[in-house]
PyMOL CGO cylinders between C-alpha atoms (Angstrom):
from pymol import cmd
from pymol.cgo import CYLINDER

trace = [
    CYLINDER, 73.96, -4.32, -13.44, 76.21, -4.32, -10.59, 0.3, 1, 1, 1, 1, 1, 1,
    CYLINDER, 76.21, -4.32, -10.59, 73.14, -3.67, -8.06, 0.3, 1, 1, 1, 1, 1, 1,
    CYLINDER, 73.14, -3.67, -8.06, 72.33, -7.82, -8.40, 0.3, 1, 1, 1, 1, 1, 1,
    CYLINDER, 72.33, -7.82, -8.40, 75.41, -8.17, -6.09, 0.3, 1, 1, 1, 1, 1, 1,
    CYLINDER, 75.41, -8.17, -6.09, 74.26, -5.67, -3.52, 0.3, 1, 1, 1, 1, 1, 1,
    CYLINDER, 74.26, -5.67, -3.52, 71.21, -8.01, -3.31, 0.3, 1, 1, 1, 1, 1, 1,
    CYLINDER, 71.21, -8.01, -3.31, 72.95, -10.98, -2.73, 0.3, 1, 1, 1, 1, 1, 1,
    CYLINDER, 72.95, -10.98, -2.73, 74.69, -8.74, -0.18, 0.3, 1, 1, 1, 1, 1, 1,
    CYLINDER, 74.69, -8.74, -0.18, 71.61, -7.85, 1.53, 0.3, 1, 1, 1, 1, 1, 1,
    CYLINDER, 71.61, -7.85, 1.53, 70.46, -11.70, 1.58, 0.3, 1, 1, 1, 1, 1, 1,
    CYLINDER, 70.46, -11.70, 1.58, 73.52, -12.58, 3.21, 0.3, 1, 1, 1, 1, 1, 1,
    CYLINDER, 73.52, -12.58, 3.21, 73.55, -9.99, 5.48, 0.3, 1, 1, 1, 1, 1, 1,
    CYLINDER, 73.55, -9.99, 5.48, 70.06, -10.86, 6.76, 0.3, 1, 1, 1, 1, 1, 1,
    CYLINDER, 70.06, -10.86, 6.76, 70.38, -14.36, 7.20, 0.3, 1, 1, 1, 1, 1, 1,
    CYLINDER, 70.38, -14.36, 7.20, 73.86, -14.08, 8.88, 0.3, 1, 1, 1, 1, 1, 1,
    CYLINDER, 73.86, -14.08, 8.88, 71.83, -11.95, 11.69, 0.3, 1, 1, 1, 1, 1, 1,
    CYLINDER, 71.83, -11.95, 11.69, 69.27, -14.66, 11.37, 0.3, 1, 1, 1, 1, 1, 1,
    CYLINDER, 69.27, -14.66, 11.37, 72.00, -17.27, 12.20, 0.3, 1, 1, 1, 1, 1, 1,
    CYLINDER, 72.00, -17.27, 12.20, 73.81, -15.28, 14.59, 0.3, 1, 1, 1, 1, 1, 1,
    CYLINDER, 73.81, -15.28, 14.59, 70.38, -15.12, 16.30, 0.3, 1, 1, 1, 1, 1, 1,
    CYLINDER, 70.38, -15.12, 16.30, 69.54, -18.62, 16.54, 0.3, 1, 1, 1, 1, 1, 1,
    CYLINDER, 69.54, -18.62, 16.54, 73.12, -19.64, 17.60, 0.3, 1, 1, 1, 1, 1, 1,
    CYLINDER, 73.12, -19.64, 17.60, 73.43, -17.52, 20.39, 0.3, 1, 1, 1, 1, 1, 1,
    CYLINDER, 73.43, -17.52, 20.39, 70.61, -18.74, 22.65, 0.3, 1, 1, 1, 1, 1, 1,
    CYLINDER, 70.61, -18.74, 22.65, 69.28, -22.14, 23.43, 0.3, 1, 1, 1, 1, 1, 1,
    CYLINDER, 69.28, -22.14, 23.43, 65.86, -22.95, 22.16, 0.3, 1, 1, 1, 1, 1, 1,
    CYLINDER, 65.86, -22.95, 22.16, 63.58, -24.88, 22.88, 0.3, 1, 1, 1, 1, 1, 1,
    CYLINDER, 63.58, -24.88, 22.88, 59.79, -25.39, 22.05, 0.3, 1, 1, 1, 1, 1, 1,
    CYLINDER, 59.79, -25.39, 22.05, 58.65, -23.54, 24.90, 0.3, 1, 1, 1, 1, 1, 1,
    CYLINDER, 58.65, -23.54, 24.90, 60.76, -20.22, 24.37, 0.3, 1, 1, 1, 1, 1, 1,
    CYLINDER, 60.76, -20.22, 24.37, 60.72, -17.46, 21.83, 0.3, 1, 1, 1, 1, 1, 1,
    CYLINDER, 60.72, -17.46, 21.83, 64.07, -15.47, 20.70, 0.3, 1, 1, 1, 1, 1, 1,
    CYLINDER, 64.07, -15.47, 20.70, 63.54, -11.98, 20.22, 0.3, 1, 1, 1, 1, 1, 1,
    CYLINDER, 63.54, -11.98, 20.22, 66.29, -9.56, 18.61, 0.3, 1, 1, 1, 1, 1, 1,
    CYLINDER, 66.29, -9.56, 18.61, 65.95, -5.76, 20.75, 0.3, 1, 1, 1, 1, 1, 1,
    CYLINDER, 65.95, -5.76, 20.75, 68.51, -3.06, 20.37, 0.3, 1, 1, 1, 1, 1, 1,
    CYLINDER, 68.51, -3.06, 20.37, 70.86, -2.86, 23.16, 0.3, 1, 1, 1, 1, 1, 1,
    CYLINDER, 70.86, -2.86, 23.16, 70.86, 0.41, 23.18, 0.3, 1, 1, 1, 1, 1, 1,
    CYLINDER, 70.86, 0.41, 23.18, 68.89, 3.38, 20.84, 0.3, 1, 1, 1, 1, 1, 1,
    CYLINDER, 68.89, 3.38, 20.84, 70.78, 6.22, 21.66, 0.3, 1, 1, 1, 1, 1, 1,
    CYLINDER, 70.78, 6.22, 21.66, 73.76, 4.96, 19.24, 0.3, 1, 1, 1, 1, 1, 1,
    CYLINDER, 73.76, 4.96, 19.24, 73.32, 5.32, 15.63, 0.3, 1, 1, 1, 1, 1, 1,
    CYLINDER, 73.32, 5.32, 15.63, 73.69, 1.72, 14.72, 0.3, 1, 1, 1, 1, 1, 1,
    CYLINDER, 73.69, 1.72, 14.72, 72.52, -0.22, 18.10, 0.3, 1, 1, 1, 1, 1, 1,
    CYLINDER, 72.52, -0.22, 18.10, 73.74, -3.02, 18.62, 0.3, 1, 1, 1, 1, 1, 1,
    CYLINDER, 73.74, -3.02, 18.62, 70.88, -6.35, 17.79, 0.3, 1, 1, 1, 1, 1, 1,
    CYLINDER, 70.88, -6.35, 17.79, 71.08, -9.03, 20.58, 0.3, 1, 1, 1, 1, 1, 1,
    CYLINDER, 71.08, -9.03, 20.58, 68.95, -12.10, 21.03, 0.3, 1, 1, 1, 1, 1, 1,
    CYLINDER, 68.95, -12.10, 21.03, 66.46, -11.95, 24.21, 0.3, 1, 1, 1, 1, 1, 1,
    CYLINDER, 66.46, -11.95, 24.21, 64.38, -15.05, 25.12, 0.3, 1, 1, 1, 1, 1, 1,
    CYLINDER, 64.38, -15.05, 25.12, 61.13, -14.67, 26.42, 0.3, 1, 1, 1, 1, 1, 1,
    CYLINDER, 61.13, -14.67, 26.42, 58.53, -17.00, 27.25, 0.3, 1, 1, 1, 1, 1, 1,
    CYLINDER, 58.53, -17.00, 27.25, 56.06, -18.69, 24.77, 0.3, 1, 1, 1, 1, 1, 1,
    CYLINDER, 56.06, -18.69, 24.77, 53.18, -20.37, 25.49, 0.3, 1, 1, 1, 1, 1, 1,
    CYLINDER, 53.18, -20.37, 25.49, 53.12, -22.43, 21.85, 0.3, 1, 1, 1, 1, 1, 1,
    CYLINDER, 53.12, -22.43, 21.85, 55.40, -25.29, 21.43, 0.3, 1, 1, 1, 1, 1, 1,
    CYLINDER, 55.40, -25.29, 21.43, 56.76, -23.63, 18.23, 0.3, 1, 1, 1, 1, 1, 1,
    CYLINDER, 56.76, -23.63, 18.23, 59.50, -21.86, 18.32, 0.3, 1, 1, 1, 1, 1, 1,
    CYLINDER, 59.50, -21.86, 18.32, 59.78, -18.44, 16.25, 0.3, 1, 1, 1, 1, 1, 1,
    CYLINDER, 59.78, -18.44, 16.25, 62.33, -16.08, 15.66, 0.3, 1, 1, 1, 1, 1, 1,
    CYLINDER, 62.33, -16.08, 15.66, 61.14, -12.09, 15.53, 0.3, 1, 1, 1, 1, 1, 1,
    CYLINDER, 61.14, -12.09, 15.53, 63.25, -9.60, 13.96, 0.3, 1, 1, 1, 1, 1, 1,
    CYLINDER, 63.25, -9.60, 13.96, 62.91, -6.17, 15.17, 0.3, 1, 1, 1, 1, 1, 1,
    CYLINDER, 62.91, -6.17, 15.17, 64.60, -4.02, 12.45, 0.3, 1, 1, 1, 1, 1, 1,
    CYLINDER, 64.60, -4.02, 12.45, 67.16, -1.55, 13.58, 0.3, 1, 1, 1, 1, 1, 1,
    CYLINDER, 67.16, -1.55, 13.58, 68.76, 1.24, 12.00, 0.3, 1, 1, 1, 1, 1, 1,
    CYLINDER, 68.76, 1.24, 12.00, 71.34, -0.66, 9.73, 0.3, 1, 1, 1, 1, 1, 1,
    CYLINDER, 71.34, -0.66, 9.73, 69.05, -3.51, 8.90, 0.3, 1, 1, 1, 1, 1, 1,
    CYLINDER, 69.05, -3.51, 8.90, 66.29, -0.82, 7.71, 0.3, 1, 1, 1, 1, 1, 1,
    CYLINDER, 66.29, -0.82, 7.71, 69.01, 1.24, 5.84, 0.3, 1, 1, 1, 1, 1, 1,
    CYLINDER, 69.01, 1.24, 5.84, 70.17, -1.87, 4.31, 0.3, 1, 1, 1, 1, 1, 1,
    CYLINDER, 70.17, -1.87, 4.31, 65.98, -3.17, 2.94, 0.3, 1, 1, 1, 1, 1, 1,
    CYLINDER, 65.98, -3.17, 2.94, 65.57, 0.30, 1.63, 0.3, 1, 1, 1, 1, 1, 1,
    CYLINDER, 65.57, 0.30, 1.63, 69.31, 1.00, -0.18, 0.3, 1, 1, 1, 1, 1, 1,
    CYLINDER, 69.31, 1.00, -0.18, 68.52, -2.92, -1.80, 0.3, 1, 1, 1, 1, 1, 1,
    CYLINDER, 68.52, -2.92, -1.80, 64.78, -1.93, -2.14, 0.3, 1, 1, 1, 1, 1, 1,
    CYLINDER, 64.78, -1.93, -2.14, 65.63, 1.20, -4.64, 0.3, 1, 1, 1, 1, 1, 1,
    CYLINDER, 65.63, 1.20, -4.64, 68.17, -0.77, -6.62, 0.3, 1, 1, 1, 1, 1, 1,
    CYLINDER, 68.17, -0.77, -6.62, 65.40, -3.45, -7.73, 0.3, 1, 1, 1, 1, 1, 1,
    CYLINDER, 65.40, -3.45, -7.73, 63.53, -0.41, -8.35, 0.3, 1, 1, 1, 1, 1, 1,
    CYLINDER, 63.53, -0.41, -8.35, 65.90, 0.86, -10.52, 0.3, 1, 1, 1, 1, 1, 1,
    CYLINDER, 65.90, 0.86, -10.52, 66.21, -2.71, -12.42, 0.3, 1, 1, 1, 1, 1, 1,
    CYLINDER, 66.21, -2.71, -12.42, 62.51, -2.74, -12.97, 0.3, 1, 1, 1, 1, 1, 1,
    CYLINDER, 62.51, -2.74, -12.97, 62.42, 0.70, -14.49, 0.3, 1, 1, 1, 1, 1, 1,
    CYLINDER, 62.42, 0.70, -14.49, 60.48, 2.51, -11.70, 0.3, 1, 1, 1, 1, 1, 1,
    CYLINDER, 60.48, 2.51, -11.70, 62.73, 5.48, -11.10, 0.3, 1, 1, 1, 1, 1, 1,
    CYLINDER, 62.73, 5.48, -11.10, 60.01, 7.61, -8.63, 0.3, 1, 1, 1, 1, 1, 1,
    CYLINDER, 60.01, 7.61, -8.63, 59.95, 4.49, -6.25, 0.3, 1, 1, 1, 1, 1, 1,
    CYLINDER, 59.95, 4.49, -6.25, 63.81, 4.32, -6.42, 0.3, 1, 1, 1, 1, 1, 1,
    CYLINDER, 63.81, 4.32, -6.42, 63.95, 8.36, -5.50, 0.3, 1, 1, 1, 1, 1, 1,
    CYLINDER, 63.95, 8.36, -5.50, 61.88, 7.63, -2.60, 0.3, 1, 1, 1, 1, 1, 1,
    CYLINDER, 61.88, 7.63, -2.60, 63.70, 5.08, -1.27, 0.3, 1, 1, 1, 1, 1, 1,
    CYLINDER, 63.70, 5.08, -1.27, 67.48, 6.57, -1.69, 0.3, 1, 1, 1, 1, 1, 1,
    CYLINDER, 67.48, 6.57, -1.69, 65.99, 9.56, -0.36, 0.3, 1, 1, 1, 1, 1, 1,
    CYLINDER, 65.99, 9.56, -0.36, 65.20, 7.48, 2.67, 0.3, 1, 1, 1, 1, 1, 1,
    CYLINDER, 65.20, 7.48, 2.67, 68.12, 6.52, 3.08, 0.3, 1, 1, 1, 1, 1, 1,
    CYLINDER, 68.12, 6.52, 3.08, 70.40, 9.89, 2.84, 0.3, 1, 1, 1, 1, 1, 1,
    CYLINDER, 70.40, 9.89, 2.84, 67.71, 11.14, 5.08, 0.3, 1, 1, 1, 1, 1, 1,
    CYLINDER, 67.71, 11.14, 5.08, 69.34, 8.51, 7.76, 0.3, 1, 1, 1, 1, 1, 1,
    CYLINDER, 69.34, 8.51, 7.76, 72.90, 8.31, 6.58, 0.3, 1, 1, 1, 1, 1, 1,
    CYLINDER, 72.90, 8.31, 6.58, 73.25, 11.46, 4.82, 0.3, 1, 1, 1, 1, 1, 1,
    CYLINDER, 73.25, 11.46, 4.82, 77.28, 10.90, 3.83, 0.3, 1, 1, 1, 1, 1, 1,
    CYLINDER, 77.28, 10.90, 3.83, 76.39, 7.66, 1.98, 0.3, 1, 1, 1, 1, 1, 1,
    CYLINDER, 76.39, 7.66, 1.98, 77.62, 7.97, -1.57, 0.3, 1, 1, 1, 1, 1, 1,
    CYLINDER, 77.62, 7.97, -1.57, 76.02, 5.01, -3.12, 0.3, 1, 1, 1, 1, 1, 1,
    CYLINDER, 76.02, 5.01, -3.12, 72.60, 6.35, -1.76, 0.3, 1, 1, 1, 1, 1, 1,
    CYLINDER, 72.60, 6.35, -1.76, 73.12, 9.44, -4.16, 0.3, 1, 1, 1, 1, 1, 1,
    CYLINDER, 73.12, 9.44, -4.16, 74.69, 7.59, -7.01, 0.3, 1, 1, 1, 1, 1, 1,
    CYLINDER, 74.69, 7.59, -7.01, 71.62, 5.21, -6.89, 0.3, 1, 1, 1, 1, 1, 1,
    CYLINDER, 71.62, 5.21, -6.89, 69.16, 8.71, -6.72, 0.3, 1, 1, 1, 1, 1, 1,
    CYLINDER, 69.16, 8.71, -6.72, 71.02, 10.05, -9.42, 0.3, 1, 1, 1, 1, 1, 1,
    CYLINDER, 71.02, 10.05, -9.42, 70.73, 7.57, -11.49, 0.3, 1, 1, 1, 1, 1, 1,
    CYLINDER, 70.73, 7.57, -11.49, 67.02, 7.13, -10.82, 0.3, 1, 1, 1, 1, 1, 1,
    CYLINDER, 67.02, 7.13, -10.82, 67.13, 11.04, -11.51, 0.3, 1, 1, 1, 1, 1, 1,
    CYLINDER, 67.13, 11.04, -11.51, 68.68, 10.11, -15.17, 0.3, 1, 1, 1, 1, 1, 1,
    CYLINDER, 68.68, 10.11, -15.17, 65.91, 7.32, -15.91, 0.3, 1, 1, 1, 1, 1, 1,
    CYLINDER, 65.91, 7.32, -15.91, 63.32, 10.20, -15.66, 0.3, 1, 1, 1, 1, 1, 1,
    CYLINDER, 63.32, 10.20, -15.66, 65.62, 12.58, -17.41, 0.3, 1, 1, 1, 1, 1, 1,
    CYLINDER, 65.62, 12.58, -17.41, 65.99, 14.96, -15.04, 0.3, 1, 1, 1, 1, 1, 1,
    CYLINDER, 65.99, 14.96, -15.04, 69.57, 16.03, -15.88, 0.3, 1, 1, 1, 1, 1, 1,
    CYLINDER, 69.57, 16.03, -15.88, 69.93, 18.54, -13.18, 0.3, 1, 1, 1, 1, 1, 1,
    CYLINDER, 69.93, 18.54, -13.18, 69.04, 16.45, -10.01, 0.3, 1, 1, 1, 1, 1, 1,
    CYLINDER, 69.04, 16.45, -10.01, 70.95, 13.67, -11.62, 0.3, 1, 1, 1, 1, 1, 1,
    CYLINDER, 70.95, 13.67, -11.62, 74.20, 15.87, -11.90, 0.3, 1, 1, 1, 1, 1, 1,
    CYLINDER, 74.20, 15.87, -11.90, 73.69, 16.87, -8.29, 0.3, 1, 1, 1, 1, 1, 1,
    CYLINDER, 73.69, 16.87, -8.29, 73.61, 13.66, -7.06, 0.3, 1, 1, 1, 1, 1, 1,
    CYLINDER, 73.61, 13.66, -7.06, 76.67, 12.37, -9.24, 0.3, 1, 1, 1, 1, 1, 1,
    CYLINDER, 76.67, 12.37, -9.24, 78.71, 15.55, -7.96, 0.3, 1, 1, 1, 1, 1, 1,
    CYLINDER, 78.71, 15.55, -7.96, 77.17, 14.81, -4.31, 0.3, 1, 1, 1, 1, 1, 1,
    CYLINDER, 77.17, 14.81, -4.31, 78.18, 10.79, -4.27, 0.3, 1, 1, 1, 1, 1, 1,
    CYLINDER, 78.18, 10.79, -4.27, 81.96, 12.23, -6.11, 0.3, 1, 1, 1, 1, 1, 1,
    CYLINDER, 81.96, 12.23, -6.11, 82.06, 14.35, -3.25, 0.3, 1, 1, 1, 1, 1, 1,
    CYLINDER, 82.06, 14.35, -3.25, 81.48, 12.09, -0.43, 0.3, 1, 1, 1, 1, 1, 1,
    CYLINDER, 81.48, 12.09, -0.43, 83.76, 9.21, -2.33, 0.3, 1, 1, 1, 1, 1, 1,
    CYLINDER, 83.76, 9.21, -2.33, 86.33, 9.99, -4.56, 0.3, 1, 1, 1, 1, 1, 1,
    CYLINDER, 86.33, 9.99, -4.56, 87.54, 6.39, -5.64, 0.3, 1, 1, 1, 1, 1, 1,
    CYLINDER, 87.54, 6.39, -5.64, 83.33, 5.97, -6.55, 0.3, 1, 1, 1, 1, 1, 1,
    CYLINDER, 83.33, 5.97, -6.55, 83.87, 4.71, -10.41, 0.3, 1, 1, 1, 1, 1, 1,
    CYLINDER, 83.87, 4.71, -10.41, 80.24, 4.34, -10.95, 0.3, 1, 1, 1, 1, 1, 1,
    CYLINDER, 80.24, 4.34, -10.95, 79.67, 7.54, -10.54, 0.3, 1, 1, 1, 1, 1, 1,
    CYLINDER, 79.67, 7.54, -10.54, 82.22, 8.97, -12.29, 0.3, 1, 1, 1, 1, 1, 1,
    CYLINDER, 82.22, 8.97, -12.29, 80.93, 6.73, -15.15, 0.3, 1, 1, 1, 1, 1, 1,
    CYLINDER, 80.93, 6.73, -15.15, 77.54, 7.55, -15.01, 0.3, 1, 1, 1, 1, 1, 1,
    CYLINDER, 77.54, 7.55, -15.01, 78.78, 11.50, -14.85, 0.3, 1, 1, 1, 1, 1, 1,
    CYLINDER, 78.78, 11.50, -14.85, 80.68, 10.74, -17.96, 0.3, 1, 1, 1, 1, 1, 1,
    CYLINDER, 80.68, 10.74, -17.96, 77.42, 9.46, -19.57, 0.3, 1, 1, 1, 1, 1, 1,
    CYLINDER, 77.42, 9.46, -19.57, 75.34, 12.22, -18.52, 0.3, 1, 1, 1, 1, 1, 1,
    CYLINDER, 75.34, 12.22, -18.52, 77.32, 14.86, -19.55, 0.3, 1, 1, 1, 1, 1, 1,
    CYLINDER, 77.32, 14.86, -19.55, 77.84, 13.07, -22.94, 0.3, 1, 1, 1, 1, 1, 1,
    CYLINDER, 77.84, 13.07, -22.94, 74.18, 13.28, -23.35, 0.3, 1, 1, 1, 1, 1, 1,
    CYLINDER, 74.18, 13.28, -23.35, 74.03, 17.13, -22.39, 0.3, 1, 1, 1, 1, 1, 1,
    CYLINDER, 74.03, 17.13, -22.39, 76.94, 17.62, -25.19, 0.3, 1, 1, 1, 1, 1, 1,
    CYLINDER, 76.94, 17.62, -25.19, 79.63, 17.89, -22.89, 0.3, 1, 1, 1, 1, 1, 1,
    CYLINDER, 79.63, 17.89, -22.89, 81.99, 16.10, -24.66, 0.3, 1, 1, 1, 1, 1, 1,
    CYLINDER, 81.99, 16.10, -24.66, 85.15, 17.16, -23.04, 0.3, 1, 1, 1, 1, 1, 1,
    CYLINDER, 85.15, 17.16, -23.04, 84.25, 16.38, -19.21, 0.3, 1, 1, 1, 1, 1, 1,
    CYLINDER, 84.25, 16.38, -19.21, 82.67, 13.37, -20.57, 0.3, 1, 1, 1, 1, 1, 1,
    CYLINDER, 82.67, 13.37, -20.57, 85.58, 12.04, -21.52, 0.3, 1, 1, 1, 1, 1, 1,
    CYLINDER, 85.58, 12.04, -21.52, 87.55, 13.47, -18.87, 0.3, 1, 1, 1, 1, 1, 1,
    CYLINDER, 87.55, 13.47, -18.87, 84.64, 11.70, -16.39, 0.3, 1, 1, 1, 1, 1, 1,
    CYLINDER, 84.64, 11.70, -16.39, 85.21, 8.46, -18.23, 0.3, 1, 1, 1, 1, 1, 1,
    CYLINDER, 85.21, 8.46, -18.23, 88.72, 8.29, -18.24, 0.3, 1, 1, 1, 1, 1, 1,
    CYLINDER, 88.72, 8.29, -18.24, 88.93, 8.98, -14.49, 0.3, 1, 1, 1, 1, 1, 1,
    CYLINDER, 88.93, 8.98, -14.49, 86.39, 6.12, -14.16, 0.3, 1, 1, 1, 1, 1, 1,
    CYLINDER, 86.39, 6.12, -14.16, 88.69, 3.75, -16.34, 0.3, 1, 1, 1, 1, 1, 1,
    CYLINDER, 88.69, 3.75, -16.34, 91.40, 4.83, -13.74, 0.3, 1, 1, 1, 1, 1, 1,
    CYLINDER, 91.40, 4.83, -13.74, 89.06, 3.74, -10.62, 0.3, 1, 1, 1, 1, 1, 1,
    CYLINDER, 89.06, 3.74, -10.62, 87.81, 0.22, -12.92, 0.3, 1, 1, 1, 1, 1, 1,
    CYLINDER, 87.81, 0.22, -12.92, 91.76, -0.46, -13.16, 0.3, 1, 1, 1, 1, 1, 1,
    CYLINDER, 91.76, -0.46, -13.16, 92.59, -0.49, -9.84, 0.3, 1, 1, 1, 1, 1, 1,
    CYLINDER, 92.59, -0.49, -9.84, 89.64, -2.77, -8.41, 0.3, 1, 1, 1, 1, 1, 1,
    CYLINDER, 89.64, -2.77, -8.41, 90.24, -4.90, -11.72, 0.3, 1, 1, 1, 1, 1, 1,
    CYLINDER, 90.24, -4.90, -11.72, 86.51, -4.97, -12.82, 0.3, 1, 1, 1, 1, 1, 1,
    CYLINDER, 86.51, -4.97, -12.82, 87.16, -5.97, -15.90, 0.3, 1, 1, 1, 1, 1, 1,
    CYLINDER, 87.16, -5.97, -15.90, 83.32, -5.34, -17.25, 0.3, 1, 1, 1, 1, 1, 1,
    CYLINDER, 83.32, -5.34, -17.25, 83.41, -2.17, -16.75, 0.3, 1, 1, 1, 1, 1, 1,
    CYLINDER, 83.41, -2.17, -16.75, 86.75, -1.45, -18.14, 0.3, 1, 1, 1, 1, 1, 1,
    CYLINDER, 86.75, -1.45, -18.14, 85.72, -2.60, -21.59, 0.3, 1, 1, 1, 1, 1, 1,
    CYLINDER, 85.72, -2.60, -21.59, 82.39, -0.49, -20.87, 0.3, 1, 1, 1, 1, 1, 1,
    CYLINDER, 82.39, -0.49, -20.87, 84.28, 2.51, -20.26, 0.3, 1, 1, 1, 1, 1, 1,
    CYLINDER, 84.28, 2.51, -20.26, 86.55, 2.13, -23.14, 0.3, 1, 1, 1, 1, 1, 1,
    CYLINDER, 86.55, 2.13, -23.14, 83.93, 1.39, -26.00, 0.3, 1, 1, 1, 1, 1, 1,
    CYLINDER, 83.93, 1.39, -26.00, 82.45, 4.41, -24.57, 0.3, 1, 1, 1, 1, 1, 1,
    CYLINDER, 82.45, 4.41, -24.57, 85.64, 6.40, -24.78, 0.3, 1, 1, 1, 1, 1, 1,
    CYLINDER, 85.64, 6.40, -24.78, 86.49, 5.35, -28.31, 0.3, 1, 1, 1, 1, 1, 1,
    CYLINDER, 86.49, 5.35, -28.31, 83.20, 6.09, -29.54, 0.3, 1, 1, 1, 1, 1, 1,
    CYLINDER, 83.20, 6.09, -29.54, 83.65, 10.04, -28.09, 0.3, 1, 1, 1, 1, 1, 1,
    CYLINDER, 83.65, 10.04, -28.09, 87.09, 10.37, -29.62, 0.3, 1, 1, 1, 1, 1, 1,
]
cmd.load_cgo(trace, "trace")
């Protein structure tokens, strides 16, 4: 699945604060850096390092989370739940995650698709249509549409889903998918 490079993502992400945090104050045994929003009245504060005073000689490095840090755990969170098969966790957690960016597309892709693991067609549509909505050029989605509605008997949209998702594969060059799409699309026609 595609969701093994939003981990890596998330990994990156993480430790690249981590870094940040380290190289941006001098340490030494007898301080502590601490990451504190600048401000909470923004959205997405921004995270800088503050020093204050230890009384160990090792050093340790706290990370408070913060809006896009926390966003970021529980978006990467209900992905491995959806590679591990455990769709209700993975609802919970993209739900979580609209709840604090509500125009997030992937968040309702990711839903939906936990939506189609426990076969509940109708939330899953909603959340397709939703994350379609909010992201146009979103060829999962589209794809994942297309195989929904192929499974309701919706042949026609299916392919019309599919074929727009072929479109969106084609122009990122993701050449995995394209061959996905297209099996699927010959096997409809």
């Amino acid at each position: 699945m595609r969701f093994k490079l939003w981990i890596n993502i998330a990994g990156c992400l993480v430790s690249g604060l981590l870094v940040y945090a380290c190289s941006t104050s001098t340490v030494n045994p007898t301080v502590t850096p601490t990451l504190k929003p600048v401000s909470t009245s923004t959205p997405h504060p921004t995270v800088i390092p503050t020093i204050t005073a230890s009384r160990s000689n090792t050093t340790v490095v706290e990370v408070t989370p913060t809006p896009p840090t926390t966003l970021l755990f529980r978006y990467t969170r209900g992905v491995r739940y959806l590679e591990i098969g455990a769709p209700e966790e993975a609802i919970s957690e993209f739900t979580l995650v609209i709840k604090m960016v509500p125009d997030f597309a992937q968040a309702y892709h990711g839903r939906g698709l936990a939506y189609y693991q426990e076969e509940n067609y109708d939330k899953a549509m909603e959340d397709y249509n939703k994350a379609i909505d909010l992201k146009p050029d979103l060829a999962d989605a589209f794809k994942d549409r297309g195989k929904l509605r192929e499974a309701l008997g919706e042949t026609d949209k299916a392919i019309a889903d599919l074929q727009k998702a072929l479109i969106l594969y084609h122009n990122v060059r993701d050449a995995r998918d394209i061959l996905e799409v297209k099996s699927m699309l010959e096997f409809l026609k």
